[in-house]
N, C-alpha and C positions, 0 to 999 in steps of 0.2 A: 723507448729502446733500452734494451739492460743494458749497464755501462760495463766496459772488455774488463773481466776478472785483472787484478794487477798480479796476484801469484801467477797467472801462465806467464808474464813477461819476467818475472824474476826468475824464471823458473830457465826461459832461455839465455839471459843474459849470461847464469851462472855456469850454464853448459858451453857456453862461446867461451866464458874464462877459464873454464878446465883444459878446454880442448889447446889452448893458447897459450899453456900452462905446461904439455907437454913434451919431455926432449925427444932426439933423433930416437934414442932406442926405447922409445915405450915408458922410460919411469917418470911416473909423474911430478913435477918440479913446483916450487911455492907457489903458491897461490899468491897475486898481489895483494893488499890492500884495497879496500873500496877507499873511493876518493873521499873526500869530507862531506860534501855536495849529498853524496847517494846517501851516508850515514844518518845525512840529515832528514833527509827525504825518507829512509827509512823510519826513523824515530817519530817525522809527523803522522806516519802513516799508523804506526803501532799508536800513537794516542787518540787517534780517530776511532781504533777499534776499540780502544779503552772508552771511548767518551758515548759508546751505544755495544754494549757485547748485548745485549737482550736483543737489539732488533737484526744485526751482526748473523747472531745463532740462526733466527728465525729464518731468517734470508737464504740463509748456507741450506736450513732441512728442509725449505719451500723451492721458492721461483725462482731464486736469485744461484748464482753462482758461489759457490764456496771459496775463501778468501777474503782478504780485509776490502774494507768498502768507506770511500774516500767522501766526505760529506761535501758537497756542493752547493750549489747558487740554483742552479737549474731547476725551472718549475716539476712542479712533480704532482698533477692533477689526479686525482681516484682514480683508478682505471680497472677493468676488468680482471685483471688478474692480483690487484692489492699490492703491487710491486713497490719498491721503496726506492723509488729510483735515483734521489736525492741525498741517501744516506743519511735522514735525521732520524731514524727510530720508525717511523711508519708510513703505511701509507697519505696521501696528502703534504700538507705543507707543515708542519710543526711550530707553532708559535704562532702562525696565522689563523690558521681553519682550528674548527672546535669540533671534541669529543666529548662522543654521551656511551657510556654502558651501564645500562640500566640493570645490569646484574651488581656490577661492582663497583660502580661509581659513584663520588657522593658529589652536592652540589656545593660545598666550601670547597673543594678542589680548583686549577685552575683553569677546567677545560682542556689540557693537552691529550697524548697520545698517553703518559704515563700516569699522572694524572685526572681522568676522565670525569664530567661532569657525570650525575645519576639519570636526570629528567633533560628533554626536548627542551622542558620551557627554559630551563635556564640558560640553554645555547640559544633559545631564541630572543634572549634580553641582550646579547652581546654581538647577535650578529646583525649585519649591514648590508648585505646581499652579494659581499663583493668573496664571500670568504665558504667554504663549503662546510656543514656541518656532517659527520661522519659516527655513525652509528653501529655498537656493535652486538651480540647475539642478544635478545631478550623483548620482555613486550613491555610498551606505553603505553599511555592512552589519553593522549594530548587533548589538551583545550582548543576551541577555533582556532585555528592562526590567521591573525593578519599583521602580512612583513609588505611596508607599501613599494621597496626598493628590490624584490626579489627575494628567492629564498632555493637553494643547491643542498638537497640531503641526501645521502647516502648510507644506504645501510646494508646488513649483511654481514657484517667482520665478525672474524672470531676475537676473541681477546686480544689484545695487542694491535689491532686496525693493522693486519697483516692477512696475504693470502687469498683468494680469487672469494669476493664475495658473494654469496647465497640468500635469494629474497627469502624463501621461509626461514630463516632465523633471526631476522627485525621484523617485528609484529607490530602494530598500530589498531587498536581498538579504539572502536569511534562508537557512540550510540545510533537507533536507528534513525537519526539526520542524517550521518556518516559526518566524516571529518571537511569539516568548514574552509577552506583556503582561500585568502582575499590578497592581492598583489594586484599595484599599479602596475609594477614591471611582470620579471619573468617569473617561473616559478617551477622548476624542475626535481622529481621524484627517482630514486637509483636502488635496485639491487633491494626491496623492501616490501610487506605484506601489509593492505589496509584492508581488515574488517568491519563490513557494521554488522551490528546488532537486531535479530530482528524486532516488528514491531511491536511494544504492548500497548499502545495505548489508542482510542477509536477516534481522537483528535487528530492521531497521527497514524494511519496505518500503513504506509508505505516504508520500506527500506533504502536507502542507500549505503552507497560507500565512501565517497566522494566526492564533494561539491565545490568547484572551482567557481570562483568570480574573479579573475586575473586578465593582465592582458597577453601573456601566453603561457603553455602550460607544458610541461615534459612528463611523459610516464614511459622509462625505460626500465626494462627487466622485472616489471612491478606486479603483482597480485591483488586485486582489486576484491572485493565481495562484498555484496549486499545479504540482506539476512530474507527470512519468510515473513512476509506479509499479513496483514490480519484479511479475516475476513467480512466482507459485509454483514449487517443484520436485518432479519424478516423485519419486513413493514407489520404494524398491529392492524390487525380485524377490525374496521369500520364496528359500531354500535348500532346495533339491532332500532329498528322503527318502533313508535309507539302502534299499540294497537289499537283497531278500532274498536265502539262501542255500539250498543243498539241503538238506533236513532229513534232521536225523538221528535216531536213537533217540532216544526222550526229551526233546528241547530245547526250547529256548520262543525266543521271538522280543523281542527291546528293540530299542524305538525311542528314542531321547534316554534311553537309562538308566532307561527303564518299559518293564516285561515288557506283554506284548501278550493280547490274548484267544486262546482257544485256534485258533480258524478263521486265526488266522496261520500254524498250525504245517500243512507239508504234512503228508498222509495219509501211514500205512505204506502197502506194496507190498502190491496187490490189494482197497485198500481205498479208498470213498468220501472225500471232504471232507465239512467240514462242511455246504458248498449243497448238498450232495445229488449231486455229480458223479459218472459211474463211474468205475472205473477204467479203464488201457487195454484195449486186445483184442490177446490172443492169435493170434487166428488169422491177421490183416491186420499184427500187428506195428506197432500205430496207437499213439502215443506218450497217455497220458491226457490230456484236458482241462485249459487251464491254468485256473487260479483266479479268482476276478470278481473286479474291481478296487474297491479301496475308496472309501467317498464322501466325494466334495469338501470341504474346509472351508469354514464362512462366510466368504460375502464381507464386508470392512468394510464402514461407514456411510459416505455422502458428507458432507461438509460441510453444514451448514445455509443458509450463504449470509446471514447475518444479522449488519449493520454490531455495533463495539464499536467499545469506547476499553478498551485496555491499554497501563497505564501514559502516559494521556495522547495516545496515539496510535490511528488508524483501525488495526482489525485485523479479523480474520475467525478464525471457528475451525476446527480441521481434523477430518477425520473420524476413521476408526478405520481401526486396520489391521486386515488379512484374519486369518480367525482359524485355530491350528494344530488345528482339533478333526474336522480329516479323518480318514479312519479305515485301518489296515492293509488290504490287500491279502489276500482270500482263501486260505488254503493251497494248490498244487495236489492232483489226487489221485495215487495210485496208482498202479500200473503194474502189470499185472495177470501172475500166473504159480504157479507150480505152488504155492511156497512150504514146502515139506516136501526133507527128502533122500527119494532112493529111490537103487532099484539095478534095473536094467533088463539083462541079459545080461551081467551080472559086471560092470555098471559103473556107478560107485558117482556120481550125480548129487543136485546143488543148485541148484536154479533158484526165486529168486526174481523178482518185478518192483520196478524202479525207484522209491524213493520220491517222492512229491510235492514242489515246491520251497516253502519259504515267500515269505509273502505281502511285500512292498515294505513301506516305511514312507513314512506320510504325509508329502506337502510342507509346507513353514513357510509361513504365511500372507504373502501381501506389504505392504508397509508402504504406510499413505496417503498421498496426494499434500497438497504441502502448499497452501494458500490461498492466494491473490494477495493484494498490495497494494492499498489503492484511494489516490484523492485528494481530498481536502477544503480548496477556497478557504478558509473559516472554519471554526475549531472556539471554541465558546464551552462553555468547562466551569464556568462561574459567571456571574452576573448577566444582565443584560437588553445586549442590542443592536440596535442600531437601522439601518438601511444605506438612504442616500437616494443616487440618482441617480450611483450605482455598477456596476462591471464585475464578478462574481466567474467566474474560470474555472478550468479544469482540463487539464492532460496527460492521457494515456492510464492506463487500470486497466491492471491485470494480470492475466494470465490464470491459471488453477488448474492445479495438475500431476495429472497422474495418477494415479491408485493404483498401485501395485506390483502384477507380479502374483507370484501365488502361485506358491510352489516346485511342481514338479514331484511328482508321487509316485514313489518309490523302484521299481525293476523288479523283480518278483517274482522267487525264486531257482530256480533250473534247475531241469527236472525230473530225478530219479535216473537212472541207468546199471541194466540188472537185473544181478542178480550171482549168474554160469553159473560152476559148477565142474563137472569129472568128475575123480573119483579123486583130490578134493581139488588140482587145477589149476583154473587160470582157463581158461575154455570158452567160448569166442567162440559166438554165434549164426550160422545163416547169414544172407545176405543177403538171403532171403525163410526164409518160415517156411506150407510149405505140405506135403499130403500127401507130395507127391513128392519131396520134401527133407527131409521128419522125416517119417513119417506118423503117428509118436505123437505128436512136436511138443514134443519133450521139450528140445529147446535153445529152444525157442521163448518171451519173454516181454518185455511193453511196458515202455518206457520212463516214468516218474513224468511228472505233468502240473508245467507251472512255474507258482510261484505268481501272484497276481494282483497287478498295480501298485498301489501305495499314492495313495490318494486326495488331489490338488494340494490345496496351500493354499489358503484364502480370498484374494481380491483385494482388496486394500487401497479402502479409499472417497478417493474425488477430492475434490480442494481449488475450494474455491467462486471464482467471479469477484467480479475486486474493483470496489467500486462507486465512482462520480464526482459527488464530493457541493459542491453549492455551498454550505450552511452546516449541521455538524452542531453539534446544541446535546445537551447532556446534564441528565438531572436536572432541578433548579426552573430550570435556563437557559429564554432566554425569546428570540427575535427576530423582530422587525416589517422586511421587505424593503417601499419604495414601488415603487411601477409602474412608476418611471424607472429601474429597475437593470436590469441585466441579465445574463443566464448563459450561459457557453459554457463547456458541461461536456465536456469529451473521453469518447473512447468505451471505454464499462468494459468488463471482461474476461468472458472464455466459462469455463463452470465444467472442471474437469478429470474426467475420465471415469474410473469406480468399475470395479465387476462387472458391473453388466448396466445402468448409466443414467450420466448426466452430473450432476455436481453445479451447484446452481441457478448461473445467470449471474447478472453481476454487472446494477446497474440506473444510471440518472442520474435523481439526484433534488438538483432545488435546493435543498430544504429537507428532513433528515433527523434525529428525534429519539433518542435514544437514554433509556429512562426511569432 
């Protein structure tokens, strides 16, 4: 309540002693003397205005009424309009509560209304939770706090912690953790702006703005904001399969240093694969069938798309990478031919067909894409919070990266050469192989099929979009938002794309809990 100007009352006493003053006809007659009592009572009253004319002025061109102003006893709590209700020079209690102006203040000062501390931290070495700390235009950018007794800040004032104060002109810049608050007891924010920062680093790529661990929490007339978030990054491409080679007598087939099932091994010359392939033909000189390519690995899992706190911060989890359980490449087959020595008109031949190549080894699965960042104006990881006629907003989420995809499968191994001798020399085939150029057909014989390509790796699962959270609480946290606040969540991110789907995008939700 503003206290009743004392000039209007001198003002009418003095018209009661004029009026009291004058005779029957009109002329006005001496004026008494003030008694010694009022002389006095005036004198205290002119040294009060002497003993603050700075806060005096400001009162008279502000909220206050013009006229001397009588210092009192009476509490005189920050209030809405900066009012100095008390008459020590400013708003709040003077000699109790502490001041910060971080334009003009230094921290050798004693902390008063005239004297102003420069930094947070130094009012927060002296205070006890019983006293309000009162802050005026200008930015900091305070260290954690933790006050285990409570902590009452106020910000806003223009110079002189006078006059109705305004949150955009106390700034608080936090990094993107956002500013830390730890309190046993209460812990109440006034008339004030807290920014974070967004993110740069991939340890950390969520934003906040404020992080209470308290057991209760105030956020009146306050501006809250979190920064933009990083993005997820693409999963790597799975590593290509070894490839297969021409088979030989007897060999087996390793992929990573494990032997392989038999259908990796090509067929002998003139003989089926294990799918059942024929061999080549003779007659057309037609090279055998190559081998069926082996199957795909699983694809990973996408992300879930479902908020957390690790270690204290919004996080998201990632999917799975693509998996290496693709399988070998078919052997090819055979290459069809006489297979036996003979001797034909004194000359002494061996004609087999080409062996089949083996099969390709599987590709390595590709890795998953990692999860985006989101941003959260408030995180309360303990006690209750309260937020009256407040802003909470947000930067941009992040978007999800993609899976990786899967290596490649390894290229099946050639098919065989046939192998023509006469007279125990190498014996070239002709260039056709028909009556009229063999009509036995005795140099004639197909080429081995090449094996089948080794089955790609599984595609990595996509990383989820990050979400744009105006207050996420966790566990027994508890928060009551009024009607008067409000949110401007920036826009969260698109999930990153898996094997055959996208993983869930991210959402904006003003209020997100976490159990």
């Amino acid at each position: 309540m503003r206290p009743y100007p004392r000039c209007l009352a001198a003002l009418c006493t003095s018209s009661l002693l004029a009026l009291a003053a004058c005779s029957d006809d009109g002329s006005a007659g001496a004026t008494p003397e003030a008694p010694a009592s009022d002389a006095g009572e005036e004198a205290d009253s002119t040294a009060a205005v002497d003993a603050a004319p700075e806060a005096n002025a400001k009162d008279a061109g502000k909220d206050q009424e013009a006229g001397p102003c009588t210092p009192n006893t009476q509490p005189d709590p920050p209030d809405d309009d900066g009012l100095d209700t008390n008459c020590d020079g400013a708003d709040g209690v003077v000699g109790r509560d502490l001041y910060v102006d971080p334009k003009n203040g230094d921290d050798t000062n004693t902390g008063t209304a005239k004297l102003p501390f420069k930094t947070l931290a130094k009012a927060l070495e002296l205070s006890d939770g019983t006293v309000s700390i009162l802050v005026s235009a200008g930015a900091l950018s305070p260290e954690p706090i933790a006050e285990p007794v409570g902590l009452r800040i106020y910000g806003g004032y223009e110079k002189g912690f006078l006059g109705a104060p305004e949150r955009s002109r106390t700034i608080f810049h936090a990094d993107a953790g956002g500013l830390h608050i730890t309190s046993d007891g209460s812990v109440a924010l006034h008339h004030l702006t807290v920014e974070g920062s967004s993110a740069v680093s991939a340890d950390q790529p969520s934003s906040h703005g404020l992080v209470f661990e308290v057991a209760e929490a105030l956020l009146d007339d306050v501006t809250v904001r979190a920064g933009d978030a990083l993005s997820g990054t693409p999963g790597k491409q799975g590593s290509s399969g070894s490839a297969g080679q021409t088979s030989q007598a007897g060999d087996t087939v390793t992929c990573g240093n494990k032997a392989q099932p038999a259908y990796a091994v090509g067929a002998a010359a003139n003989a089926a694969n294990l799918a059942g392939q024929p061999p080549g033909s003779i007659p057309s000189k037609t090279p055998a069938p190559t081998g069926e390519a082996g199957v795909p690995g699983t694809d990973g899992q996408n992300a879930d798309g479902v908020p957390a706190l690790e270690k204290d911060y919004l996080s998201f989890a990632h999917g799975t990478s693509g998996s290496n359980d693709g399988t070998v490449g078919t052997g090819g087959p055979g290459g069809d031919g006489y297979l036996d020595t003979f001797t034909i008109n004194g000359q002494q031949y061996s004609i087999t067909g080409g062996r089949g190549g083996n099969g390709g080894c599987p590709g390595n699965g590709g890795f998953y894409g990692v999860s985006a960042g989101g941003a959260a104006a408030v995180v309360v990881l303990n006690g209750s919070l309260t937020v009256s006629r407040s802003r909470l907003a947000t930067g941009f989420a992040g978007t999800g990266g993609d899976g990786g995809k899967g290596g490649s499968g390894g290229k099946g191994g050639p098919g065989g050469t046939p192998n023509i001798t006469k007279n125990g020399s190498p014996f070239s085939t002709p260039a056709t192989c028909s009556a009229s150029t063999d009509p036995l057909q005795v140099n004639c014989a197909a080429y081995g099929g090449a094996g089948g390509e080794g089955g790609r790796g599984g595609t990595g699962g996509g990383g989820a979009g990050g979400w744009t959270i105006g207050v996420l609480t966790k566990g027994v946290a508890t928060v009551v938002v009024d009607t008067a606040t409000e949110f401007d969540l920036g826009k969260p991110g698109t999930g990153g794309m898996g094997g055959v789907a996208r993983a869930p995008d991210g959402q904006k939700a003003p209020q997100h809990h976490i159990p």
